[in-house]
mmCIF file of the N, C-alpha and C atoms, coordinates in Angstrom:
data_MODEL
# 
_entry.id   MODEL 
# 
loop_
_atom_site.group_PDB 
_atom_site.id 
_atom_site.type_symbol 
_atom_site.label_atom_id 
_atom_site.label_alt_id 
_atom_site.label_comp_id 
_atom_site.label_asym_id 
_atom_site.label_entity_id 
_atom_site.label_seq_id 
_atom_site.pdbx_PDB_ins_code 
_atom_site.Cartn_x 
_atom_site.Cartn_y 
_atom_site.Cartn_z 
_atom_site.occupancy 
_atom_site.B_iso_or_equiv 
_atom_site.pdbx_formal_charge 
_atom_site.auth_seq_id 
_atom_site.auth_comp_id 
_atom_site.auth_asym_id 
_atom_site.auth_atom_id 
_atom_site.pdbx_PDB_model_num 
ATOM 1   N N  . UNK A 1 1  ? -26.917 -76.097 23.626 1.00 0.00 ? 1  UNK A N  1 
ATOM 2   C CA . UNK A 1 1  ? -27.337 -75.390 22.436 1.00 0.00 ? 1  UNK A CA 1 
ATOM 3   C C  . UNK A 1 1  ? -26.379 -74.238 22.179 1.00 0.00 ? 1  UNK A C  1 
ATOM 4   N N  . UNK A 1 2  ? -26.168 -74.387 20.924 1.00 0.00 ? 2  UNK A N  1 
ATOM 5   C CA . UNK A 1 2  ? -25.167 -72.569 20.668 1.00 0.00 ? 2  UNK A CA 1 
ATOM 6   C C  . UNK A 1 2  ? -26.301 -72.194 19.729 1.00 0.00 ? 2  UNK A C  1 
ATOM 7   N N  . UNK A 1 3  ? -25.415 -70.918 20.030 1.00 0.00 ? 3  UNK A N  1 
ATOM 8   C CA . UNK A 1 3  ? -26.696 -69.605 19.564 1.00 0.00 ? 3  UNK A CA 1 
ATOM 9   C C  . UNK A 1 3  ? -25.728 -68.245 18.320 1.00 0.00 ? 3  UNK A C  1 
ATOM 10  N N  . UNK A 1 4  ? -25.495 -68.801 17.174 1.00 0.00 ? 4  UNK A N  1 
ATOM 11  C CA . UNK A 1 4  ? -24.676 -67.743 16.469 1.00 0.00 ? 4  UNK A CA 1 
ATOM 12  C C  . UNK A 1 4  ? -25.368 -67.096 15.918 1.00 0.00 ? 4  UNK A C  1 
ATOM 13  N N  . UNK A 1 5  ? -24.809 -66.093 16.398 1.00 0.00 ? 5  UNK A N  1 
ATOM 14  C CA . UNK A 1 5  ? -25.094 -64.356 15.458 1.00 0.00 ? 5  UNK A CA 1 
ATOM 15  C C  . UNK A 1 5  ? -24.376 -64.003 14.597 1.00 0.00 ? 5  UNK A C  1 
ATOM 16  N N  . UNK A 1 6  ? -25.211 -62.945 14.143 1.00 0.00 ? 6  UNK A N  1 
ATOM 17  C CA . UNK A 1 6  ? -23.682 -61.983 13.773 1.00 0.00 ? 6  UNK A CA 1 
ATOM 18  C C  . UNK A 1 6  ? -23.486 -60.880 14.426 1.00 0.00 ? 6  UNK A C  1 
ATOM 19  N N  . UNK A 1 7  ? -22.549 -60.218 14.134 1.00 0.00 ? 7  UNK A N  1 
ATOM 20  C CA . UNK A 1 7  ? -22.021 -59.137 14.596 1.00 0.00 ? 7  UNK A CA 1 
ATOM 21  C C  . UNK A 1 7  ? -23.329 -58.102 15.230 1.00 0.00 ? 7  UNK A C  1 
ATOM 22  N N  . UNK A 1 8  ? -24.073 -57.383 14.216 1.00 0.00 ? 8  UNK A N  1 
ATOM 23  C CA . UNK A 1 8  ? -25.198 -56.501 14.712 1.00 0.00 ? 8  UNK A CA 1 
ATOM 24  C C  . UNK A 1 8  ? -26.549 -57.320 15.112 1.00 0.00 ? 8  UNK A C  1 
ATOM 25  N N  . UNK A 1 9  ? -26.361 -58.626 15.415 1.00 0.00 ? 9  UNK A N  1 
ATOM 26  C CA . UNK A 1 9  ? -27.389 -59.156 16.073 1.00 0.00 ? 9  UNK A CA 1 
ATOM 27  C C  . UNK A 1 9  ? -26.835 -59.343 17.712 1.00 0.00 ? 9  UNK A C  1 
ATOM 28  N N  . UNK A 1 10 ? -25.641 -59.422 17.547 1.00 0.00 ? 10 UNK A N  1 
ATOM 29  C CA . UNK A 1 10 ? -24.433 -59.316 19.040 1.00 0.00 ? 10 UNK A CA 1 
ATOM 30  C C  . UNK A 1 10 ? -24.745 -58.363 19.960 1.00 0.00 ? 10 UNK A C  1 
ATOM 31  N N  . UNK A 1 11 ? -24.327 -57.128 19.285 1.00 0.00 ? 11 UNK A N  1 
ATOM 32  C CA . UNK A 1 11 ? -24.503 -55.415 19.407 1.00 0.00 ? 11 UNK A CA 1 
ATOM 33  C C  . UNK A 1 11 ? -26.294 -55.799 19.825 1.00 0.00 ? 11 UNK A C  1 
ATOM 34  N N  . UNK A 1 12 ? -27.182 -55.903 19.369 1.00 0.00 ? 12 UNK A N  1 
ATOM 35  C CA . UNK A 1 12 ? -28.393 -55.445 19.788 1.00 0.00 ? 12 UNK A CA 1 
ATOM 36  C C  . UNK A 1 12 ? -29.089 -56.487 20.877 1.00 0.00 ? 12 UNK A C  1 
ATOM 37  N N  . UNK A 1 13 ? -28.443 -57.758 20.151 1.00 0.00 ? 13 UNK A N  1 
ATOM 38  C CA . UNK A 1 13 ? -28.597 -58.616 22.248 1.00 0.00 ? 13 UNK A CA 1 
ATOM 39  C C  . UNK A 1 13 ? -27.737 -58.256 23.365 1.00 0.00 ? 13 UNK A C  1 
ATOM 40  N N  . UNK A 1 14 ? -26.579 -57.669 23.108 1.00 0.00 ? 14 UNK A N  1 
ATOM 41  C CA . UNK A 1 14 ? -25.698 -56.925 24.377 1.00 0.00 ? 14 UNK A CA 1 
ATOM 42  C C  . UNK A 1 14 ? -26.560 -55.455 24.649 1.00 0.00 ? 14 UNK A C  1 
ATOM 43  N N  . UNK A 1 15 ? -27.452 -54.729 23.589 1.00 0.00 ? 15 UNK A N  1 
ATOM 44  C CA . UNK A 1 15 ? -27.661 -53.395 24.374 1.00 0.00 ? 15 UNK A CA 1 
ATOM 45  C C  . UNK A 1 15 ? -28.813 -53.848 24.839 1.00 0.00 ? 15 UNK A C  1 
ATOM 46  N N  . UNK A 1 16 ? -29.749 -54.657 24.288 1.00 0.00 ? 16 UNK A N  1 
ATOM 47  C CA . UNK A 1 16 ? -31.137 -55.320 25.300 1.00 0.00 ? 16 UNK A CA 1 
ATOM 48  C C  . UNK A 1 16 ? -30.640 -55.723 26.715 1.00 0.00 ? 16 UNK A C  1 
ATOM 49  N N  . UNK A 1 17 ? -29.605 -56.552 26.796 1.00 0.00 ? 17 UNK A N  1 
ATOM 50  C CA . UNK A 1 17 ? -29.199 -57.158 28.072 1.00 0.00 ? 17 UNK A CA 1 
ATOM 51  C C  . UNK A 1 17 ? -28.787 -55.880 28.802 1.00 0.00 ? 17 UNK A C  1 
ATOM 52  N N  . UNK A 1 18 ? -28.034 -54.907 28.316 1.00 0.00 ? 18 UNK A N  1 
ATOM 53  C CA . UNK A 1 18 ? -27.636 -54.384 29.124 1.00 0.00 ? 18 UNK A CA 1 
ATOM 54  C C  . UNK A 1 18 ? -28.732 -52.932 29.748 1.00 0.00 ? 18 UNK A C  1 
ATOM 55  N N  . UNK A 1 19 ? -30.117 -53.131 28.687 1.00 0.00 ? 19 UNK A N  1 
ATOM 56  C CA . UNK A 1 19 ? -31.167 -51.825 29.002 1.00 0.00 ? 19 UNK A CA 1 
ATOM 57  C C  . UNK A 1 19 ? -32.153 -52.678 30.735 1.00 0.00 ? 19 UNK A C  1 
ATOM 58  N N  . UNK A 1 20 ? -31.823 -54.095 30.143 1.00 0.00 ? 20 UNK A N  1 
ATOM 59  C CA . UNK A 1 20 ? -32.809 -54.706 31.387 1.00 0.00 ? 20 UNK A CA 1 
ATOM 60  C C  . UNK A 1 20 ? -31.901 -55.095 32.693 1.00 0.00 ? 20 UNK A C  1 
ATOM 61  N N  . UNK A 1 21 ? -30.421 -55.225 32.618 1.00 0.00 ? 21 UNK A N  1 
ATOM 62  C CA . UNK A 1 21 ? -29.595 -55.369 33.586 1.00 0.00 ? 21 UNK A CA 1 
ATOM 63  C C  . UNK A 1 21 ? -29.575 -56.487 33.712 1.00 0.00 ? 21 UNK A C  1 
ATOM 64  N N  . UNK A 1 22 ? -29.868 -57.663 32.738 1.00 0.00 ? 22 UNK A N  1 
ATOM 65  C CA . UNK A 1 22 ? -29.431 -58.865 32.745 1.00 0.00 ? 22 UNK A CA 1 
ATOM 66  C C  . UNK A 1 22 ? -28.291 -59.278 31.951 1.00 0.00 ? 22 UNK A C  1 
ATOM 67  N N  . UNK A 1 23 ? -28.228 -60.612 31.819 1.00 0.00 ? 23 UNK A N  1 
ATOM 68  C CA . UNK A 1 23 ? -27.199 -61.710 31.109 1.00 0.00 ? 23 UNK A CA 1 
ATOM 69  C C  . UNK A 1 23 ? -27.630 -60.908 29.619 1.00 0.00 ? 23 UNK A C  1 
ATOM 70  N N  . UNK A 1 24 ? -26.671 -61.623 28.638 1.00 0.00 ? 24 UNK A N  1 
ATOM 71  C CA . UNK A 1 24 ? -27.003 -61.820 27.517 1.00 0.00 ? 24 UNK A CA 1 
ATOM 72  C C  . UNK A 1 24 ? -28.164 -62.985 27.233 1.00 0.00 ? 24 UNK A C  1 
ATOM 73  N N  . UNK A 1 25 ? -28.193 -64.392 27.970 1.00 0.00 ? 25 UNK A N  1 
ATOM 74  C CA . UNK A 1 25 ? -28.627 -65.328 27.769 1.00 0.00 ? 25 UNK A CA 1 
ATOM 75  C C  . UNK A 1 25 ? -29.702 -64.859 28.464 1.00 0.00 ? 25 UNK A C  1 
ATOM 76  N N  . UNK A 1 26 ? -29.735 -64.349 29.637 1.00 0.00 ? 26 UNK A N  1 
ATOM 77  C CA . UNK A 1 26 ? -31.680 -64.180 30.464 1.00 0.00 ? 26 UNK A CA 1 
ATOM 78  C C  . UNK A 1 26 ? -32.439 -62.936 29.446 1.00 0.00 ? 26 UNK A C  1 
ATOM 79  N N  . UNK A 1 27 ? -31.915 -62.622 28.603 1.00 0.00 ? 27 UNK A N  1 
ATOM 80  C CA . UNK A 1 27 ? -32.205 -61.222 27.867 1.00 0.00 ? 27 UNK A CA 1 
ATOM 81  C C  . UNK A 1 27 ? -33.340 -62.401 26.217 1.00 0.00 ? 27 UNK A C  1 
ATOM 82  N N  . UNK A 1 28 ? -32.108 -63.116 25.906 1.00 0.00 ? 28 UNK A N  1 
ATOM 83  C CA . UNK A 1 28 ? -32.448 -64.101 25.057 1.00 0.00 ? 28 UNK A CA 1 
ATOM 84  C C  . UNK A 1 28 ? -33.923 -64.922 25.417 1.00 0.00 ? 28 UNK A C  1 
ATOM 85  N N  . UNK A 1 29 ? -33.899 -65.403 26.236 1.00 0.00 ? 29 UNK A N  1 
ATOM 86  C CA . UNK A 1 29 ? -34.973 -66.120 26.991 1.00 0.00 ? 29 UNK A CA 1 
ATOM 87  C C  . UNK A 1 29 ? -36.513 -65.069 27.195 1.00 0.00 ? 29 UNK A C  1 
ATOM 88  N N  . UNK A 1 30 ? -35.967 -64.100 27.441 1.00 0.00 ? 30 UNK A N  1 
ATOM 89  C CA . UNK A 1 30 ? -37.360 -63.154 27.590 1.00 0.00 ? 30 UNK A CA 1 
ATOM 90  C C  . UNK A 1 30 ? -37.758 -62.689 26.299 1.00 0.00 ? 30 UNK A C  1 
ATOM 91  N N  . UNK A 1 31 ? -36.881 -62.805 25.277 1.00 0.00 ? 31 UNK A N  1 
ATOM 92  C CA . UNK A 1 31 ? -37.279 -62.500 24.170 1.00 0.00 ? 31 UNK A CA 1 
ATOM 93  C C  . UNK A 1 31 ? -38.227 -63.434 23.519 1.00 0.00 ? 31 UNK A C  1 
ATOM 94  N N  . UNK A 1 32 ? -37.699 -64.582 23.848 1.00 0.00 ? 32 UNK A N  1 
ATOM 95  C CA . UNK A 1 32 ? -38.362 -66.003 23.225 1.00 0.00 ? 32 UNK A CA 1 
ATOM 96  C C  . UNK A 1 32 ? -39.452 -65.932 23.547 1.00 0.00 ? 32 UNK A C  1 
ATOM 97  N N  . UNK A 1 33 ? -39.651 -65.691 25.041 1.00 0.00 ? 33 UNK A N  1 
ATOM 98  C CA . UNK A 1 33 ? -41.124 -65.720 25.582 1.00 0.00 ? 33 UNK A CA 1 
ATOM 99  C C  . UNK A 1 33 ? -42.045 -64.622 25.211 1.00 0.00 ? 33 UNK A C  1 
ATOM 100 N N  . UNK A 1 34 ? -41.490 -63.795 24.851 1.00 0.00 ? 34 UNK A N  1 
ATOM 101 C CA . UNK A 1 34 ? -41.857 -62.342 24.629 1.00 0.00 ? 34 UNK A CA 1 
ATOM 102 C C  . UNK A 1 34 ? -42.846 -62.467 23.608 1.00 0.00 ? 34 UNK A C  1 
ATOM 103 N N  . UNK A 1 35 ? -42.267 -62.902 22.460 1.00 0.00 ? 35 UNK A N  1 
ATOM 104 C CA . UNK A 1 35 ? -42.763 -63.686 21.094 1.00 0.00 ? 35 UNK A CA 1 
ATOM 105 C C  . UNK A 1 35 ? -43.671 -64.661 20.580 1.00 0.00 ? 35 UNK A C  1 
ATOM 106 N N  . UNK A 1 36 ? -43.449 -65.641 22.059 1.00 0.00 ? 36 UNK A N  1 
ATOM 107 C CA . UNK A 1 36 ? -44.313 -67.015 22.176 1.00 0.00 ? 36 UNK A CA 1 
ATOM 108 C C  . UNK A 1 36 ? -46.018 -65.934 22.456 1.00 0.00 ? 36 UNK A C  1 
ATOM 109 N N  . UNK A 1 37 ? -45.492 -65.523 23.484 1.00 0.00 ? 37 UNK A N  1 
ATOM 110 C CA . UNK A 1 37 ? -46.685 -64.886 24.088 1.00 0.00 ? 37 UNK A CA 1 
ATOM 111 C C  . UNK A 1 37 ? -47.417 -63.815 23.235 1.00 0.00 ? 37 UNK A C  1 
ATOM 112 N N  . UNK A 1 38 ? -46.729 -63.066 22.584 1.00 0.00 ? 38 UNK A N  1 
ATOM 113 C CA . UNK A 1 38 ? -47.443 -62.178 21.522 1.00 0.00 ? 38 UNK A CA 1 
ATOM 114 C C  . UNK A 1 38 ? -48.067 -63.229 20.507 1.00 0.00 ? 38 UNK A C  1 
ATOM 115 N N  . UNK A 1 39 ? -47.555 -63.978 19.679 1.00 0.00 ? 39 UNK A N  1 
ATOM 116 C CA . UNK A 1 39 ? -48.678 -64.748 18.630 1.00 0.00 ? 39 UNK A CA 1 
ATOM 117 C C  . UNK A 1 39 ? -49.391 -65.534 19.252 1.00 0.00 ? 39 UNK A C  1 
ATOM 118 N N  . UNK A 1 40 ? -49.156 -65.709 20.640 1.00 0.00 ? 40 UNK A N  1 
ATOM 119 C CA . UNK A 1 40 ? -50.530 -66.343 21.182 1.00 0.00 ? 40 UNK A CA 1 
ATOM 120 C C  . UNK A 1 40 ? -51.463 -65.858 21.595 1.00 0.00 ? 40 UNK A C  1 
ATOM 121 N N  . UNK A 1 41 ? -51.263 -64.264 21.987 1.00 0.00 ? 41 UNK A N  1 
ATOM 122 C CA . UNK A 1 41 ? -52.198 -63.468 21.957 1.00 0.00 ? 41 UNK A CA 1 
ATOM 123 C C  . UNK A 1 41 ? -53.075 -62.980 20.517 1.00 0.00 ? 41 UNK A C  1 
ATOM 124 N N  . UNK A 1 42 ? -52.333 -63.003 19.691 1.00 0.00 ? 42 UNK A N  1 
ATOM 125 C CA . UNK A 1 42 ? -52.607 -62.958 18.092 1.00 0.00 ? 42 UNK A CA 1 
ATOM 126 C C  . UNK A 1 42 ? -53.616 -63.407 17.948 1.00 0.00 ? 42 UNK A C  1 
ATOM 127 N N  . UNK A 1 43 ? -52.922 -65.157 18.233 1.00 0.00 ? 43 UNK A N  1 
ATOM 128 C CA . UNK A 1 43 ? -54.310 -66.061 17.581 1.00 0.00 ? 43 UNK A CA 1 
ATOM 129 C C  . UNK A 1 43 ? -55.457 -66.326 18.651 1.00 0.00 ? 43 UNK A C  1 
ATOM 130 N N  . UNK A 1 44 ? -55.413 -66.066 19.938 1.00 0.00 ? 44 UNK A N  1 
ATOM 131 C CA . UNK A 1 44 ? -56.675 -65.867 20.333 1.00 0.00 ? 44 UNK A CA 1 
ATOM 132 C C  . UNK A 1 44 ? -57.197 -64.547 19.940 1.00 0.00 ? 44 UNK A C  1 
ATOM 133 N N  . UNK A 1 45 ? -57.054 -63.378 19.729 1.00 0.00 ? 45 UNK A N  1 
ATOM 134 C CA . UNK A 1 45 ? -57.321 -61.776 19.241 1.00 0.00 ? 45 UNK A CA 1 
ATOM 135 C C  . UNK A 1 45 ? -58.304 -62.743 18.032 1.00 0.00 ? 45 UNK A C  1 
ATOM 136 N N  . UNK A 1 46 ? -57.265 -63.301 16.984 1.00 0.00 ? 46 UNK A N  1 
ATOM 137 C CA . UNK A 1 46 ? -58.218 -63.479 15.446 1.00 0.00 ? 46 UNK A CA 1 
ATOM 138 C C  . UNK A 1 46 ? -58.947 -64.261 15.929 1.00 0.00 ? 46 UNK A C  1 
ATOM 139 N N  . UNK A 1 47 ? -59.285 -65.769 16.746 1.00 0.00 ? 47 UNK A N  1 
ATOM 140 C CA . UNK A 1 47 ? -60.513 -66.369 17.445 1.00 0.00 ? 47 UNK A CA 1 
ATOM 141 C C  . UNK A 1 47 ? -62.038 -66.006 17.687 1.00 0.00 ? 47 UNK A C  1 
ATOM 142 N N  . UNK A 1 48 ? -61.212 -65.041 18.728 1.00 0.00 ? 48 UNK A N  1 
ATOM 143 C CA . UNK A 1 48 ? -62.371 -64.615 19.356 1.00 0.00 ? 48 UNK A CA 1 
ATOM 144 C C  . UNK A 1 48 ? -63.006 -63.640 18.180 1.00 0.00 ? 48 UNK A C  1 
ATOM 145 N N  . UNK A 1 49 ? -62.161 -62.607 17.552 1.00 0.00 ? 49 UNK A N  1 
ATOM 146 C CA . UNK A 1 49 ? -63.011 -62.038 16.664 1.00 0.00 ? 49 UNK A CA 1 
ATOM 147 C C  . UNK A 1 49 ? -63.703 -62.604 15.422 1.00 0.00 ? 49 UNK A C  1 
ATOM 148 N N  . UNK A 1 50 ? -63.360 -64.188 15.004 1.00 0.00 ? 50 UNK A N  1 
ATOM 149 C CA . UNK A 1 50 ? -63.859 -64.618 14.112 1.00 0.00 ? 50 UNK A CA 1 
ATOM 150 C C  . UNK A 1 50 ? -65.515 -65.314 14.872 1.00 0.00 ? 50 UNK A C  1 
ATOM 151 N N  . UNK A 1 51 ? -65.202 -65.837 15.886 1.00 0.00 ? 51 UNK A N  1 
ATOM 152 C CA . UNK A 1 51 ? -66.582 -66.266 16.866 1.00 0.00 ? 51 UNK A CA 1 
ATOM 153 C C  . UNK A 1 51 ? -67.442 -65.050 16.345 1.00 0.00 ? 51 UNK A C  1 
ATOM 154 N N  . UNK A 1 52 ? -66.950 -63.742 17.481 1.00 0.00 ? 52 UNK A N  1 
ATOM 155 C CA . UNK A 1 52 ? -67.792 -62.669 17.129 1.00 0.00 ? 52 UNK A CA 1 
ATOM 156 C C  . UNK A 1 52 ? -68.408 -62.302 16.236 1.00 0.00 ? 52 UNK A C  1 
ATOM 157 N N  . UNK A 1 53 ? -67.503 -62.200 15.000 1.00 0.00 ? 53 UNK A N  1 
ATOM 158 C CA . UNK A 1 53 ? -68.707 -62.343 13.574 1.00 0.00 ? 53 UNK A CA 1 
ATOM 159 C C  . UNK A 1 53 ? -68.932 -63.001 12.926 1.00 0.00 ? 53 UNK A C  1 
ATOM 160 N N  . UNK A 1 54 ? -69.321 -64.055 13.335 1.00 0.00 ? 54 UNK A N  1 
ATOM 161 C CA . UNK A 1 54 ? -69.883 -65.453 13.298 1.00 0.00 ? 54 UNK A CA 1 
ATOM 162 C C  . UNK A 1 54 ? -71.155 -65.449 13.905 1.00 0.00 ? 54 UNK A C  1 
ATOM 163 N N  . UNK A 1 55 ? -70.854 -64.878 15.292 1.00 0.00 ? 55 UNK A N  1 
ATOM 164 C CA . UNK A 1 55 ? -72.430 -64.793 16.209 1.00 0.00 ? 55 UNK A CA 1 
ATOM 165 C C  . UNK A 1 55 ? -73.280 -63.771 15.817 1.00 0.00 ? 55 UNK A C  1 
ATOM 166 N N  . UNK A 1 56 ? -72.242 -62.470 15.275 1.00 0.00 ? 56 UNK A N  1 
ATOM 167 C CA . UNK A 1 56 ? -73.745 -60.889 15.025 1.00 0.00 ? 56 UNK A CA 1 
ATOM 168 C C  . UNK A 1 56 ? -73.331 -60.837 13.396 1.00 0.00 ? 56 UNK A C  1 
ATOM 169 N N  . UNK A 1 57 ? -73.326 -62.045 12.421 1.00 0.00 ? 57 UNK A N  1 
ATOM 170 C CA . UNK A 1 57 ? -73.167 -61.596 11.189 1.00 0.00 ? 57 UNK A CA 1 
ATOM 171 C C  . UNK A 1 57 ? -74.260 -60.742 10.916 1.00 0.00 ? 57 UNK A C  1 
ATOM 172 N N  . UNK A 1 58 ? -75.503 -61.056 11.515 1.00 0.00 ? 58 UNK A N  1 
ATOM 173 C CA . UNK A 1 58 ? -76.882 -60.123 10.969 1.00 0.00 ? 58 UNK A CA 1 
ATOM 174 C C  . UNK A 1 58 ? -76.311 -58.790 11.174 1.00 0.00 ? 58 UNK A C  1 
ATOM 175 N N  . UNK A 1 59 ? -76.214 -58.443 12.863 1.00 0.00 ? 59 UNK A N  1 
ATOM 176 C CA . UNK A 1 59 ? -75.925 -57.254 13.193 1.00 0.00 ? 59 UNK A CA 1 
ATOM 177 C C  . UNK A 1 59 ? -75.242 -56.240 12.767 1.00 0.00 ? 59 UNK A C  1 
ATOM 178 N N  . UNK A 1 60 ? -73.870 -57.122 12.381 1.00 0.00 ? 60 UNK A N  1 
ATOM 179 C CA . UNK A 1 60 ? -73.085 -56.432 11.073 1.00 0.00 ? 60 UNK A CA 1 
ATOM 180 C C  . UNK A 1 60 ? -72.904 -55.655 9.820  1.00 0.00 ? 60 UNK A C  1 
ATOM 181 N N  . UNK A 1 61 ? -74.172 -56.937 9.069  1.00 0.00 ? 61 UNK A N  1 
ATOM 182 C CA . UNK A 1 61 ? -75.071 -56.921 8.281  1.00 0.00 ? 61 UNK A CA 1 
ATOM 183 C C  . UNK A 1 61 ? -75.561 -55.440 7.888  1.00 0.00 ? 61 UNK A C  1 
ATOM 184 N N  . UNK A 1 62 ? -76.666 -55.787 9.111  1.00 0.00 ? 62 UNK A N  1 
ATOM 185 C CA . UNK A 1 62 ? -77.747 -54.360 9.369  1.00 0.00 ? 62 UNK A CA 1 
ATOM 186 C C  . UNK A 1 62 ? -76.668 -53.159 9.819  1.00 0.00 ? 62 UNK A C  1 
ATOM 187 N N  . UNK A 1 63 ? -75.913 -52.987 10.454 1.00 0.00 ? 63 UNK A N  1 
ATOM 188 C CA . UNK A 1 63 ? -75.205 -51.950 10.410 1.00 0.00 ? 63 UNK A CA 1 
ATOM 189 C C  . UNK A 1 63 ? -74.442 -51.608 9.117  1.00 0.00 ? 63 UNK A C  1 
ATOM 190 N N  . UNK A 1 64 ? -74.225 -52.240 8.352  1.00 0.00 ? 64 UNK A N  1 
ATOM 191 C CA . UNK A 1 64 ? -73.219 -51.614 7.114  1.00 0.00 ? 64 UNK A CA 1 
ATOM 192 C C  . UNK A 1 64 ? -74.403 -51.166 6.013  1.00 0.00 ? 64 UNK A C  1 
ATOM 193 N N  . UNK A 1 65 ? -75.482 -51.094 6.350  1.00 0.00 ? 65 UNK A N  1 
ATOM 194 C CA . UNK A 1 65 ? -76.443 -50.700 5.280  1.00 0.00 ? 65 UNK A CA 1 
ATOM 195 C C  . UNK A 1 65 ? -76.731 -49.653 5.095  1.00 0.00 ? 65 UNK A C  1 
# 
């Protein structure tokens, strides 16, 4: 796989790599995951909170009155 940048996308994957003391490429990789893992936290976050007011719509309800 190649991976082109540009110039100030270069510059800011060389100063990431170089804040964590890795590669350019192991810097790349943690980013990916970094990302994967945040919107998967996302969409369980919106899940669970849609369950939730789903289960106390009353409660809700009665509190906003």
């Amino acid at each position: 796989m190649t991976l082109r940048l540009t110039e100030r996308d270069e510059q800011a994957l060389a100063a990431l790599a170089a804040a964590d003391g890795v590669s350019k490429q192991e810097a790349t990789i943690r980013a990916i995951h970094e990302v994967a893992e945040r919107r998967g936290h996302q969409a369980r976050v919106a899940d669970a909170s849609a369950r939730v007011r789903t289960r106390y719509a009353d409660v809700i309800e009665r509190l906003g009155q």
